[in-house]
C-alpha positions as CSV (number, residue, x, y, z in Angstrom):
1,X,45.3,-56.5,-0.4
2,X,42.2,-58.1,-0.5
3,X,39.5,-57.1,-3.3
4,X,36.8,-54.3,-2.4
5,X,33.3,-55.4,-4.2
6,X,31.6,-53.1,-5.4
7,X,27.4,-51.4,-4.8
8,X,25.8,-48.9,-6.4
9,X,23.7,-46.1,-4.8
10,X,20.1,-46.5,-5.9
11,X,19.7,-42.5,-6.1
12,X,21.5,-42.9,-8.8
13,X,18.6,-44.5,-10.7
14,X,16.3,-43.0,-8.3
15,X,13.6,-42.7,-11.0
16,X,13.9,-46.1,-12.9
17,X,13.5,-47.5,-9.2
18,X,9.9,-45.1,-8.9
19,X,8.7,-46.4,-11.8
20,X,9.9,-50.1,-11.8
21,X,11.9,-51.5,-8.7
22,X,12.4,-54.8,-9.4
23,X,13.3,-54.4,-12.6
24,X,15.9,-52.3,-11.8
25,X,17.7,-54.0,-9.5
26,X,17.7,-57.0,-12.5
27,X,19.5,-54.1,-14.4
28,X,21.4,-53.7,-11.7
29,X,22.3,-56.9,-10.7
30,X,22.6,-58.2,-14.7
31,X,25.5,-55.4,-15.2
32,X,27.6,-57.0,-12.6
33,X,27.2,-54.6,-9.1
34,X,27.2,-57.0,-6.6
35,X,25.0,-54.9,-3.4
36,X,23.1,-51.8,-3.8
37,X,22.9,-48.8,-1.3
38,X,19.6,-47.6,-0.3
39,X,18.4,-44.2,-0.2
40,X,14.6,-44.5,0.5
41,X,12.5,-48.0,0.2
42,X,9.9,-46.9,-2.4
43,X,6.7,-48.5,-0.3
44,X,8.3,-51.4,0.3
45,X,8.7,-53.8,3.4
46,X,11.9,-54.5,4.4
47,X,11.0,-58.7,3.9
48,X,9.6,-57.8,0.2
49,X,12.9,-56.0,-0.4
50,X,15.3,-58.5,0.7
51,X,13.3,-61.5,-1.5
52,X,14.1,-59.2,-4.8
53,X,17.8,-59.0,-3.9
54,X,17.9,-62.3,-2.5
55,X,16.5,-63.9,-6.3
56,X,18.9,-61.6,-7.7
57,X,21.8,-62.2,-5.7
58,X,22.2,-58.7,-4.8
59,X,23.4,-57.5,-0.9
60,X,22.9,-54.6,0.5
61,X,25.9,-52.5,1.4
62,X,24.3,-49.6,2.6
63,X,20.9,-47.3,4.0
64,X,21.3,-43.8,3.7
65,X,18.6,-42.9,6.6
66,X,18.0,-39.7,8.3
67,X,19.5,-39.2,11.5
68,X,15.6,-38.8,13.4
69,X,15.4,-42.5,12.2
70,X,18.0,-43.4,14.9
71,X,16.6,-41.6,17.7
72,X,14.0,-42.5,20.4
73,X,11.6,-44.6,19.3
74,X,12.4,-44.7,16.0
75,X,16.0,-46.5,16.5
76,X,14.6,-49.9,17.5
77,X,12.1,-50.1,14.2
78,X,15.2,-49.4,12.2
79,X,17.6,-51.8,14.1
80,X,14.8,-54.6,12.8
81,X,14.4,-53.1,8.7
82,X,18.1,-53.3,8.9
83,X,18.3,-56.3,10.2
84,X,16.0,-58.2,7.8
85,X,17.8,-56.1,5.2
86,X,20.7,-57.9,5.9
87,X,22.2,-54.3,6.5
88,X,25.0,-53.2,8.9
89,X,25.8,-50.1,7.3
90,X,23.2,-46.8,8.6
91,X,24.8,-43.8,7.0
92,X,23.5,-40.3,7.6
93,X,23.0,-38.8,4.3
94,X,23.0,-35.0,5.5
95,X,21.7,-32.8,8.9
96,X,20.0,-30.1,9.7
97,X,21.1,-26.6,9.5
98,X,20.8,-26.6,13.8
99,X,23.1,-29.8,14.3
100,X,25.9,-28.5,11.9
101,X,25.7,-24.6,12.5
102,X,28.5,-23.9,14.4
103,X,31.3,-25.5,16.3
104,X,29.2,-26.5,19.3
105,X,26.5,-28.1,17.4
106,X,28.5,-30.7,15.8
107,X,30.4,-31.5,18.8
108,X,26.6,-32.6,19.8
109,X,26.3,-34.0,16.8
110,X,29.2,-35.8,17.5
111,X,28.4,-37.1,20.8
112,X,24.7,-38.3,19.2
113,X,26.0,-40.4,16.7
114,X,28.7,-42.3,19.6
115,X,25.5,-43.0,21.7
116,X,23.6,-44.4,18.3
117,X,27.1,-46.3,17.6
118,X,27.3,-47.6,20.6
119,X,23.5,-49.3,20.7
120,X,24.1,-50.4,17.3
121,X,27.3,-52.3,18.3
122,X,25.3,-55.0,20.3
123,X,23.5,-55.4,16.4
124,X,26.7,-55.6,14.7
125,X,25.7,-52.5,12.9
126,X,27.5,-49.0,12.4
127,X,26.1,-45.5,12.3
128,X,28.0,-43.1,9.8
129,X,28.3,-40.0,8.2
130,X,28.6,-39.1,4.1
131,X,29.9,-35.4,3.4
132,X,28.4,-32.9,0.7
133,X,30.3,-29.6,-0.1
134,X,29.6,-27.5,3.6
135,X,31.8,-30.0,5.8
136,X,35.0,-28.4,3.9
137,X,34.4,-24.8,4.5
138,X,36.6,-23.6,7.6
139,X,34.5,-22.8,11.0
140,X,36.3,-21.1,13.1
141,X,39.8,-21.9,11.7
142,X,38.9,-25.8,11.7
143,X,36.8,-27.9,9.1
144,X,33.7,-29.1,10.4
145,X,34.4,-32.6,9.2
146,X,37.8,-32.5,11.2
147,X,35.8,-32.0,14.0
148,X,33.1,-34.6,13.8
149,X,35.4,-37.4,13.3
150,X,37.9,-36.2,15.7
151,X,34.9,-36.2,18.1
152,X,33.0,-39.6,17.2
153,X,34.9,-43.0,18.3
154,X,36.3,-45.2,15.7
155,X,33.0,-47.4,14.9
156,X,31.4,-43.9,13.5
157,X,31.8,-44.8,10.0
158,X,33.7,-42.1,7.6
159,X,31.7,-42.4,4.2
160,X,33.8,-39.9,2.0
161,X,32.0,-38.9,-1.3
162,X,34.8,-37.9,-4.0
163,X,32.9,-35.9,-6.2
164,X,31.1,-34.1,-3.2
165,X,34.3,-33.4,-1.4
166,X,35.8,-31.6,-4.7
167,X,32.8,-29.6,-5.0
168,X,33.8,-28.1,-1.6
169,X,37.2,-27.2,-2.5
170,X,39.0,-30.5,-0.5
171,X,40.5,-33.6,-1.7
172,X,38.6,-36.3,0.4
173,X,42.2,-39.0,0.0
174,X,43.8,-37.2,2.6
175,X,41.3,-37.6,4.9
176,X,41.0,-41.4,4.3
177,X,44.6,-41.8,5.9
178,X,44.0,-39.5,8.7
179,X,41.6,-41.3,9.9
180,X,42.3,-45.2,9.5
181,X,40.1,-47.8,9.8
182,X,37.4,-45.2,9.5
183,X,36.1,-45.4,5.7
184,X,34.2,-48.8,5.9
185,X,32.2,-48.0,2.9
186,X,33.0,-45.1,0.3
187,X,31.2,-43.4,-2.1
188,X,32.9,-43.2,-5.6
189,X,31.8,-40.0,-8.0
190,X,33.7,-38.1,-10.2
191,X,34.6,-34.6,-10.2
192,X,35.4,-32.1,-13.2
193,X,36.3,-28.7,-12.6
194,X,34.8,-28.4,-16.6
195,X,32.4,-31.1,-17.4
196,X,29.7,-31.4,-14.7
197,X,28.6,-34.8,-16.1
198,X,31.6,-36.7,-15.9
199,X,32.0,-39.9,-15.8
200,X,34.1,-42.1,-13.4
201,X,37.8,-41.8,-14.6
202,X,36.7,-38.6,-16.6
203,X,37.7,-35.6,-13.9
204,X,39.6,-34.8,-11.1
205,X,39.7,-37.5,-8.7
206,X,42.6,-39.2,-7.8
207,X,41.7,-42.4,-8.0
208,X,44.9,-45.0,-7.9
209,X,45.6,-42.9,-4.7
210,X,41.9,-43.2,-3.0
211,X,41.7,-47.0,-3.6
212,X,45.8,-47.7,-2.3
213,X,44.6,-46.0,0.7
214,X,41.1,-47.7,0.9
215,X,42.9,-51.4,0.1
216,X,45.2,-50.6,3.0
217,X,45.0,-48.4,6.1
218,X,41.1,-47.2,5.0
219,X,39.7,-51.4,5.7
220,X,36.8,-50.0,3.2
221,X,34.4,-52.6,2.9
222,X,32.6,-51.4,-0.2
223,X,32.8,-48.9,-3.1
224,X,29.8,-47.5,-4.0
225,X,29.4,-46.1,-7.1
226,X,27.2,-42.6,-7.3
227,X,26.3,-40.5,-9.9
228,X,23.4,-37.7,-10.1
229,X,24.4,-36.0,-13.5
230,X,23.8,-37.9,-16.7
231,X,24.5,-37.5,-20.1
232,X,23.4,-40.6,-21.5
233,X,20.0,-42.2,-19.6
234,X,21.3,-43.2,-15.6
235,X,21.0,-46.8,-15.7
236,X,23.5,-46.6,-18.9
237,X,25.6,-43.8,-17.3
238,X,25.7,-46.2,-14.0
239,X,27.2,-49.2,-15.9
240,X,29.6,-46.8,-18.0
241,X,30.7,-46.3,-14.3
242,X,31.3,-50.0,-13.2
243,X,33.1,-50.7,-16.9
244,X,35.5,-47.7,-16.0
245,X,36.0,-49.4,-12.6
246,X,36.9,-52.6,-14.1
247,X,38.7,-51.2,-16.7
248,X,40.9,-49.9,-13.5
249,X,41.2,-53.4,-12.1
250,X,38.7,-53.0,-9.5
């Protein structure tokens, strides 16, 4: 099985990156993540951020972008950040109330993202979408992430979120062999049912199973390391993360 690099999510360090981008990413970069996952662009152009990775010999694995971003108008302006990005991965972060409110609105839902999947495909990009806590609670006997990706076609990237997926109630590993091929890029975050800032390889997660399914039937691309509760300062906390990765053999 071949070896799954791994990224961090920038919200991560959400605030170093306000106050001091590039240096960050150096952090970044100097601890050993090998791409970064973007979740906003912090006032800069897509050719200023791709020269900072570029010098630091970072890629980009990732943009979490808002779904109006690829609609209309919008979807050809992000097509070309992406593209100088040196991005194929444009993962929905979280919807509205109105296109995840019932049955019938994420069927829609559903059918949006196969339309923005298929006029990324011609880019050699994917759309996606990346789970909180709500896509686990039962809708009408069903849960609504069972019926999103059994309503999107196979190039709708599946971005489970461990930790976010335990903080509904569900064990995201399951899902990751229901639906093969489908987890391209995942998002790796511990869950404790009694410490709220664990650390990866500190909770609940089942890891050795998550990455034999992701290093097999999943084809993940990328782990991507996330954490939003610290106990130590986050760009320490981050790479405590990576050093319990590696400590795992990943």
């Amino acid at each position: 099985m071949a070896r799954i690099p791994i990224g961090l999510q920038l919200y991560s360090v959400r605030h170093d990156c306000a106050k001091d981008l590039p240096g960050t990413l150096k952090a970044v970069a100097e601890m050993g993540y090998e791409a970064v996952e973007f979740a906003g662009y912090y006032d800069c152009s897509a050719e200023d951020l791709r020269s900072m990775l570029d010098d630091l010999g970072l890629k980009v694995c990732g943009t979490h972008t808002a779904i109006g971003t690829l609609l209309g108008d919008e979807l050809e302006k992000t097509i070309e950040f992406n593209r100088i990005l040196g991005n194929k991965f444009l993962i929905v972060p979280s919807l509205p109330e109105e296109r995840r409110n019932s049955k019938a609105a994420w069927l829609e839902t559903a059918a949006i993202m196969n339309g923005i999947s298929a006029k990324l495909e011609p880019h050699g990009m994917f759309t996606g979408y990346h789970n909180h806590n709500i896509e686990f609670t039962e809708m009408d006997g069903e849960m609504p992430w069972d019926i999103f990706f059994g309503a999107t076609d196979e190039r709708v990237v599946m971005q489970v979120d461990t930790g976010n997926g335990l903080l509904g109630g569900a064990d995201v590993v399951p899902y990751v062999e229901r639906y093969p091929g489908r987890a391209l890029t995942v998002h790796l975050k511990e869950y404790s049912a009694t410490d709220d800032k664990a650390l990866i390889g500190e909770g609940d997660v089942r890891w050795d199973d998550l990455f034999r399914l992701c290093e097999s039937i999943g084809k993940s691309e990328w782990y991507i390391v996330e954490q939003e509760c610290y106990r130590f300062p986050p760009l320490e906390t981050v790479e405590m993360c990576l050093k319990a990765l590696k400590d795992m053999g990943k």
